[in-house]
N, C-alpha and C positions, 0 to 999 in steps of 0.2 A: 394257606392262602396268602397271595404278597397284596399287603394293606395299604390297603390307594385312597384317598381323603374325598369320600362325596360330596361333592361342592355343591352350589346352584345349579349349573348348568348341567350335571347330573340328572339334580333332583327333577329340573324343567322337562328335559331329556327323556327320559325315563315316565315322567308321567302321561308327557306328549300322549305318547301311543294309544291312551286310553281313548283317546279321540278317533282311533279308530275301533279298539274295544267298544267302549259304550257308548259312541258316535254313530253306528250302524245299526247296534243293537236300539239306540233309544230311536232311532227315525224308524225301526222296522217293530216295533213293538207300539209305537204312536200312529205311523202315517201309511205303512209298508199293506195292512187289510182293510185301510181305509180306498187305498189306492185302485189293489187291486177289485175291492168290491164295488167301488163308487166310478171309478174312469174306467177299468177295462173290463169289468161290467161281469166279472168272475163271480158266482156265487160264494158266500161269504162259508160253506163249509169246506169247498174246493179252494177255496183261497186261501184258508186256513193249511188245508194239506199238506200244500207247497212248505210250509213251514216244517209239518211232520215228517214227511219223506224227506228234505235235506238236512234235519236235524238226526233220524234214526241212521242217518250214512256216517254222522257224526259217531255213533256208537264204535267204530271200525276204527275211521279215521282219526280221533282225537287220542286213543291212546300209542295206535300207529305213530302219530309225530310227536309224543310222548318221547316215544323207545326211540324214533330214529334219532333224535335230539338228545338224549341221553348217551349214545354209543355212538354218534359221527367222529366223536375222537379216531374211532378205528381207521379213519380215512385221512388220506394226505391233505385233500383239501380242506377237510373241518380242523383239523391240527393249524391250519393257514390261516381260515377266515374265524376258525370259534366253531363249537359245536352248538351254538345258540345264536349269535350273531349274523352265521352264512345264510342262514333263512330272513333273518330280516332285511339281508342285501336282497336278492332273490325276488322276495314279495312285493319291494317298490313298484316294479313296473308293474307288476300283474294287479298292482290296486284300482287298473283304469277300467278292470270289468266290474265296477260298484257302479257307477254311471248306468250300466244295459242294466241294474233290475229297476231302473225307474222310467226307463227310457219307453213312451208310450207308441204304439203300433198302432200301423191305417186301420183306420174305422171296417173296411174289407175284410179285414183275414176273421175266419173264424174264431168263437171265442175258445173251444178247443185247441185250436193250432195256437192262440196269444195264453193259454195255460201252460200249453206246454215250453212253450217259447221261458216266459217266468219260471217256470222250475229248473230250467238246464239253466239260468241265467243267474238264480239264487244259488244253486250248488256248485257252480262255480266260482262263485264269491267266497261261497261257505267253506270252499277246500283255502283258496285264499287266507282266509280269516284265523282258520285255525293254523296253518304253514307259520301263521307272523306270530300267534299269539300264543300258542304251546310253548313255545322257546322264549316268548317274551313274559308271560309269568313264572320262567322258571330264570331268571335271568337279577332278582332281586335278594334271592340268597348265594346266586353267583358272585355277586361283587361287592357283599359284607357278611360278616357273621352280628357283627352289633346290633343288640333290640333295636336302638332310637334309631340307628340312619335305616334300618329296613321299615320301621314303622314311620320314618320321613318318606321313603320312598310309597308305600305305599299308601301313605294318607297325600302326598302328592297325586297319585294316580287316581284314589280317590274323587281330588279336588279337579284334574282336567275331567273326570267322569261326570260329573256334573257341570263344568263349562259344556262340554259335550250335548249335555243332555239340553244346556243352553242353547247350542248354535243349531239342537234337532227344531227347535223349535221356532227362533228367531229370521234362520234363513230358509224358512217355508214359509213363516209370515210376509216374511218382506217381498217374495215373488207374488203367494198369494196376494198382496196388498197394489202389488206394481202390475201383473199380468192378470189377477180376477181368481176370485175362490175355483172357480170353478175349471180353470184354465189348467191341462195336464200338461202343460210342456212346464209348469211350475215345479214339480215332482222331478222331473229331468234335472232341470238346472241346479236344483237343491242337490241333483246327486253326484254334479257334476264339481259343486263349489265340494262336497266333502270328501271326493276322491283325492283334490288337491292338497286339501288340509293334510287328511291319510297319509300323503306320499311324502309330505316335507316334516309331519311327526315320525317318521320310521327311521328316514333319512336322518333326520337329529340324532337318535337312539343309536344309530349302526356308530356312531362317530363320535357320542360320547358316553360307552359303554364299555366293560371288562364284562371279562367273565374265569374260569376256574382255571388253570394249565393241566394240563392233557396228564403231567405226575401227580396232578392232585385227584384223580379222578380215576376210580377203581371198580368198572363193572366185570364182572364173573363173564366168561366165551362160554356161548352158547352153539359155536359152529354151524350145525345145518341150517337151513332154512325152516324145515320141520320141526328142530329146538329153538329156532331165534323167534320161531312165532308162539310156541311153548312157552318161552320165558315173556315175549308180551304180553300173553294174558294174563297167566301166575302171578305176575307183577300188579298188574293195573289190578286184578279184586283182590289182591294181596293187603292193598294198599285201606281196605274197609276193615282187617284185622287191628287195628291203631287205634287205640280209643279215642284220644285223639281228633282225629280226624275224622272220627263218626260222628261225635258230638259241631265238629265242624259244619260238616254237612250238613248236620242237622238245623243251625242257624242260618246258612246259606240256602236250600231251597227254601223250605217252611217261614224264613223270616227276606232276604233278598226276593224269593220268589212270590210272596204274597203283594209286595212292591211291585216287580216285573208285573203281577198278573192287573194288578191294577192301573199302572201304566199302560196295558192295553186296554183297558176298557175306558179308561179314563174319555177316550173321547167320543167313545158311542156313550156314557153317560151325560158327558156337558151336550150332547149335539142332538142328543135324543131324549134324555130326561128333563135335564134344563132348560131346551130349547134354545142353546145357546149359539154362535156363530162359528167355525171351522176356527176361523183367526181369533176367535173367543180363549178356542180353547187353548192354540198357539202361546198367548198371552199369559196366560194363567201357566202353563208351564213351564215358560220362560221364566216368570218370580220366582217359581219352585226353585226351579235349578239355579237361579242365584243364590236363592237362601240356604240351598244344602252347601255350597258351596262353605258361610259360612258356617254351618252346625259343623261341616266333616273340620273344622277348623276346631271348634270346643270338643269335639267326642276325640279331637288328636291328643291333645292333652290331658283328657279326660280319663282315656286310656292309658296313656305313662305313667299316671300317677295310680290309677286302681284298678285297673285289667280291661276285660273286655263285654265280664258279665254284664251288670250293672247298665253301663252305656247303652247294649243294644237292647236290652229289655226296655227301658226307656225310650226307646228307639220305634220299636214297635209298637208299643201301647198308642204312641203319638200318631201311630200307622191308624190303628184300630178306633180311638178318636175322630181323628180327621174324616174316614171313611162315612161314619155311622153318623157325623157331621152333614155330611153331605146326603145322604140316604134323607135325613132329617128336612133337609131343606127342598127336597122334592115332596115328601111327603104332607107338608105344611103349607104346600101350593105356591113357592116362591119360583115359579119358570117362567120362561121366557123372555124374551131380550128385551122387550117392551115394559117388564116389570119393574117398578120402580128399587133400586138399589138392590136387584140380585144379584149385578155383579159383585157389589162391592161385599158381599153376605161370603158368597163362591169366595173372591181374591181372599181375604180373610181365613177363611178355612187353608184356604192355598197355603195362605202365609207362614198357619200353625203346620200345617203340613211340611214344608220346605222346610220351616226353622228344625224342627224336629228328627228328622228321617235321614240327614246326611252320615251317622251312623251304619243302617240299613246295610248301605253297599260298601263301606269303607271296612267297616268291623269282620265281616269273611272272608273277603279277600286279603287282610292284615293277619289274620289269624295263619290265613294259607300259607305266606312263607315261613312259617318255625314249623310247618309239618314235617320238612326233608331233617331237619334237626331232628324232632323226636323220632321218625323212622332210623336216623343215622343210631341212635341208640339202641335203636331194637335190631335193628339188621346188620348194623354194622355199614351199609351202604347209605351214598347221598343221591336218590332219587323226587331230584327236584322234577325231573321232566316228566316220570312216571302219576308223580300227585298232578302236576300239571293239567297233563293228560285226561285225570281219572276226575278231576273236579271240573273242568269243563264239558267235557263228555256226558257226565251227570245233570252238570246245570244246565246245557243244553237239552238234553232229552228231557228234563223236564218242565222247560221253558216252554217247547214245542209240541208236547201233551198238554199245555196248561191253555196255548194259544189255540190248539185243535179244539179242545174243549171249549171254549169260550166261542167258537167259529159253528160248532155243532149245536150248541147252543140257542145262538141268534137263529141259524137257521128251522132247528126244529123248533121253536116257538114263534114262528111268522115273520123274522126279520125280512125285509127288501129295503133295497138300499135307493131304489128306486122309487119310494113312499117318501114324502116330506114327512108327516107323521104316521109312526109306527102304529101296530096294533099293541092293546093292553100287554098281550101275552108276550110279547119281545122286550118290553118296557118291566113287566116282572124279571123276566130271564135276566136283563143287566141287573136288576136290582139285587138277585138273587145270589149273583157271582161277586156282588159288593161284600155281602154277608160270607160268601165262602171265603175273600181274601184276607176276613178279620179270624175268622175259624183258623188259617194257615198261620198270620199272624201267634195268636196267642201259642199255636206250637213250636215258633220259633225262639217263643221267649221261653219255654220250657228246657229244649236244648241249651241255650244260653247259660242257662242257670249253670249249668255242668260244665262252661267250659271258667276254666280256672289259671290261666297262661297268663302270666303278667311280665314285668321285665326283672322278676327280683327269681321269680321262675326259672325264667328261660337262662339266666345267666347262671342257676344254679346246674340246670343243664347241660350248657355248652363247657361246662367246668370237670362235670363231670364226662361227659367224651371225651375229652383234652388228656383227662388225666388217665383213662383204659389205652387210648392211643400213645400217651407217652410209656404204657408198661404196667400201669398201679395195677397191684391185685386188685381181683373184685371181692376179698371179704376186706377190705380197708374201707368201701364204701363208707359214708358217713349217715347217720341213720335220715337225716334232711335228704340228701343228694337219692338215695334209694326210695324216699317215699314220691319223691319229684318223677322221678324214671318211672317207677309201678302206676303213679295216678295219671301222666301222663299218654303211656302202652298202653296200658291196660294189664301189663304182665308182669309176673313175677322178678323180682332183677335178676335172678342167678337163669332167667329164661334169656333174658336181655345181650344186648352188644354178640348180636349173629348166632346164641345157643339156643337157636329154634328154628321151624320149617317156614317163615313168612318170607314170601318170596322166591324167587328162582335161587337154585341153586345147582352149581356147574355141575358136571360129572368130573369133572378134572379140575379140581379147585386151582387157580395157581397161586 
């Protein structure tokens, strides 16, 4: 790979995007079932759906632009634009359909016809989202092999993830504050300021980004069509052979996800258990996402210095505090907006919340790009775009199981969204899914425990592919560099560097 010096405007570059990563995800995770159960008047397990059905398309589609993104070298135009960059040209414009899933419909049409209108209008986004971001997580092991600039890059992306999760909250307040809580052209406009954001972070990325040259980049031909979708799948559950990467995923749904699921409840808990205000809860989320901003700043360091255990277990316990914090404070009868000093009881809890948890989302995703590194050792191949693929895929179908759940939830225990106050049994049911997300919590810190990747690691790693590709025998291994590769795999070394069946493999080697 020809070594190009990550600067700032890189680093800014590159994290931009997350702003439409976790910029959609955090409005559609906070405001997105709020919307559609409160304004367009959707039942809150159908509204949920919407979630499920364009998240299960995702199961097809995210490893789909996995693979195409992996092998567009084959084409003259991706050889031209980049096999990862042509897509974030591309997706620019297409980012102005984020705007129609907020965009509210005449009081008229039925509410059947405005469901379905929101699901073609979400799954069109959805294919969107993934076009930009398949290629754009695979695009930080493209333009370094160094621990620190990829753990800058992605503890950058990180830090705009939580601006992000700032601006989900900040510019719904501010309409809500200017147009009226209640007011749905607020929803619109909010979606309208982040389409633009979206388009001038991708635009950055296209223009200040590299990626691998087309000779450095060695996928095996698969020919037919009948094989090229053959080696798609092979590939993508190939990719759960890696130990690795199981222990990864293991801290990313169970420990990120227990976050996610709580971030959606988050506001049927402040607006219905607390009895708190819409723009309450705006507020309160907004400190959060400053404050991650600085924790993801101490778990960056925290990390270079002693891995990635440690931090996120820390990480989550603060999850499962704060929660049981808050569960506490309802139970103790501090609700209501009228009570004296609940807020400042709630911001408090926020506070520890935010300070704590900007790990959470930094720490899986940081882990994810030295996964193409240790599969390069076990396969022999760099499939950045295939993990790409296979870890969003995942994280998505289980985002969208966890929101249908939560959705099924409210409604089999008497939620309406049309009640100022709820009945007891809907007001358990949130409470109950507080208690689930600290149960998911604590198994994320168990995976954690297993994951062992640090930067004295990874260098001992990438030392050792360097030196099988420049020709070393592999009984010269070094007995460190061989215990590195086996705890890493999961495999034997003399199984290792392509002498085994993980992944596709040609009929026609070339």
């Amino acid at each position: 790979m020809e070594k190009k010096k990550i600067g700032l405007i890189h680093q800014l570059s590159y994290g931009s995007v997350n702003l439409l990563g976790s910029g959609s995800l955090a409005m559609a995770q906070t405001w997105l079932l709020i919307f559609y159960t409160t304004v367009v008047g959707i039942e809150a397990w159908k509204a949920a759906l919407i979630f499920t059905i364009a998240t299960n398309l995702d199961v097809i589609t995210n490893p789909i632009m996995g693979y195409i993104s992996d092998n567009f070298y084959r084409f003259k135009i991706g050889r031209r634009f980049g096999r990862r960059r042509f897509f974030l040209l591309i997706g620019i414009p297409l980012i102005v359909l984020y705007p129609l899933v907020y965009i509210p419909l005449p009081g008229g049409i039925p509410t059947d016809a405005k469901w379905i209108f929101y699901l073609v209008t979400y799954i069109l986004f959805e294919c969107v989202y993934t076009m930009i971001m398949i290629p754009y997580e695979s695009l930080a092991p493209e333009m370094t092999d160094n621990f620190e600039d990829r753990a800058t890059l992605t503890g950058t992306k990180a830090i705009f993830g939580k601006l992000a999760n700032f601006l989900s909250q900040i510019i719904p307040a501010f309409f809500f504050w200017r147009l009226g809580e209640n007011n749905q052209w607020a929803f619109a406009l909010t979606g309208i300021s982040f389409g633009i954001i979206m388009m001038v972070a991708v635009f950055a990325l296209y223009k200040n980004s590299w990626e691998r040259s087309p000779e450095e980049v060695h996928e095996p031909e698969a020919g037919s069509l009948l094989e090229n979708m053959k080696k798609l799948f092979i590939d993508v559950f190939s990719t759960l052979r890696v130990k690795a990467f199981r222990t990864q995923l293991g801290m990313y749904l169970f420990g990120f996800g227990a976050e996610w699921l709580w971030a959606s409840t988050f506001t049927f808990f402040v607006v219905y258990i607390l009895g708190l205000a819409k723009s309450g809860v705006a507020l309160l989320n907004s400190w959060s996402s400053i404050l991650q901003i600085v924790s993801t700043f101490i778990v960056m360091i925290w990390v270079a210095k002693k891995g990635y255990r440690r931090p996120m277990q820390a990480s989550l316990m603060i999850v499962v505090i704060s929660i049981l914090a808050y569960c506490f404070v309802y139970m103790a009868g501090f609700t209501g907006a009228g009570t004296v000093g609940v807020y400042a009881i709630v911001m408090g809890i926020t506070i520890f919340f935010g300070i704590g948890t900007g790990g959470v989302y930094y720490i899986p995703w940081s882990t994810y790009t030295f996964m193409a590194d240790i599969d390069e050792a076990l396969t022999g191949r760099h499939r950045a775009g295939v993990y790409a693929g296979a870890m969003t895929m995942v994280g998505k179908l289980v985002r969208a199981w966890l929101i249908m759940g939560l959705g099924v939830a409210l409604s089999f225990f008497g939620f309406d969204a049309n009640l100022e106050v709820q009945p007891q049994s809907a007001l358990n049911a949130i409470i109950g899914v507080a208690f689930f997300v600290c149960l998911m919590a604590v198994i994320g810190m168990f995976f954690a425990q297993k994951m062992r990747l640090n930067t004295q690691i990874h260098q001992q790693l990438l030392a050792e592919i360097k030196r099988r590709k420049e020709g070393g025998a592999p009984e010269d291994v070094t007995p460190d560099a061989r215990q590195v590769v086996e705890d890493l795999t999961g495999w034997k070394y003399e199984d290792c560097f392509g002498n085994n069946n993980v992944g596709y493999k040609s009929k026609v080697q070339s």
